[in-house]
C-alpha positions as CSV (number, residue, x, y, z in Angstrom):
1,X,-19.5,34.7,-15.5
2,X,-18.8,30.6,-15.1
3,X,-15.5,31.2,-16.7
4,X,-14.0,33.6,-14.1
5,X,-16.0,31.8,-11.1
6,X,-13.7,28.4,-12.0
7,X,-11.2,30.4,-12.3
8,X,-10.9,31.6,-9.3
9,X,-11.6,28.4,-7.6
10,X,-9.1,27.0,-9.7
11,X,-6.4,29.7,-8.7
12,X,-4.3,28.8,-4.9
13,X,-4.7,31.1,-2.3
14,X,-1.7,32.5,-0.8
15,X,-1.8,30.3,2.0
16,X,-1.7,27.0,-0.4
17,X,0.8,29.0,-2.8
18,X,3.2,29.2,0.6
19,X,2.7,25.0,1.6
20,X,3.2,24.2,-2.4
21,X,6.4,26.4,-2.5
22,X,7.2,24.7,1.2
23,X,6.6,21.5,0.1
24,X,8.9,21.8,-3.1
25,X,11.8,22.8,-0.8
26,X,11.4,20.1,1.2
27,X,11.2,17.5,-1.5
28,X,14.7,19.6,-2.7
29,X,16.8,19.6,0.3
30,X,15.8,15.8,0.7
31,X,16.9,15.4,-2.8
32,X,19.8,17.5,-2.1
33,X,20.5,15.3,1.3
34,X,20.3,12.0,-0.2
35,X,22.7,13.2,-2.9
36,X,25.0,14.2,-0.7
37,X,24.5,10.6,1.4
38,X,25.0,8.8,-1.4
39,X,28.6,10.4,-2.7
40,X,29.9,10.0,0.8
41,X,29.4,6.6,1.1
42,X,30.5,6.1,-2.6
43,X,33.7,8.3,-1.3
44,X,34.2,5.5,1.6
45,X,33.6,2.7,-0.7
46,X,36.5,3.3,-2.7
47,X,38.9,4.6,0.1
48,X,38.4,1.1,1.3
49,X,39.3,-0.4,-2.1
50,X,41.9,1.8,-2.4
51,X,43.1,0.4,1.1
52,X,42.5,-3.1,0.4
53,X,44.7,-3.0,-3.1
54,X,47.9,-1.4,-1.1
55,X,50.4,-3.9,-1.1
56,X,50.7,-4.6,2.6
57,X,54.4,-4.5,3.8
């Protein structure tokens, strides 16, 4: 009987189930977001290079 009663404390209800799983998504889409961020201003970085290294005229 102490084996199943820590189990089922040990199992999420579905309430905490549904803020873990909301959680995760969030922590993925900011992921996701910084990613994203992060390309664009590598993308703008070497625009501007490319830019500078034109020979002016």
């Amino acid at each position: 009987m102490d084996i199943m009663v820590s189990r089922i404390k040990r199992t999420l209800t579905v309430g905490q189930r549904a803020a873990a799983v909301e959680r995760t998504n969030t922590i993925a889409q900011e992921a996701v977001d910084d990613e994203r961020r992060r390309r664009e201003e590598k993308t703008e970085r070497l625009r501007k290079l490319r830019l500078a290294a034109r020979p002016h005229k």
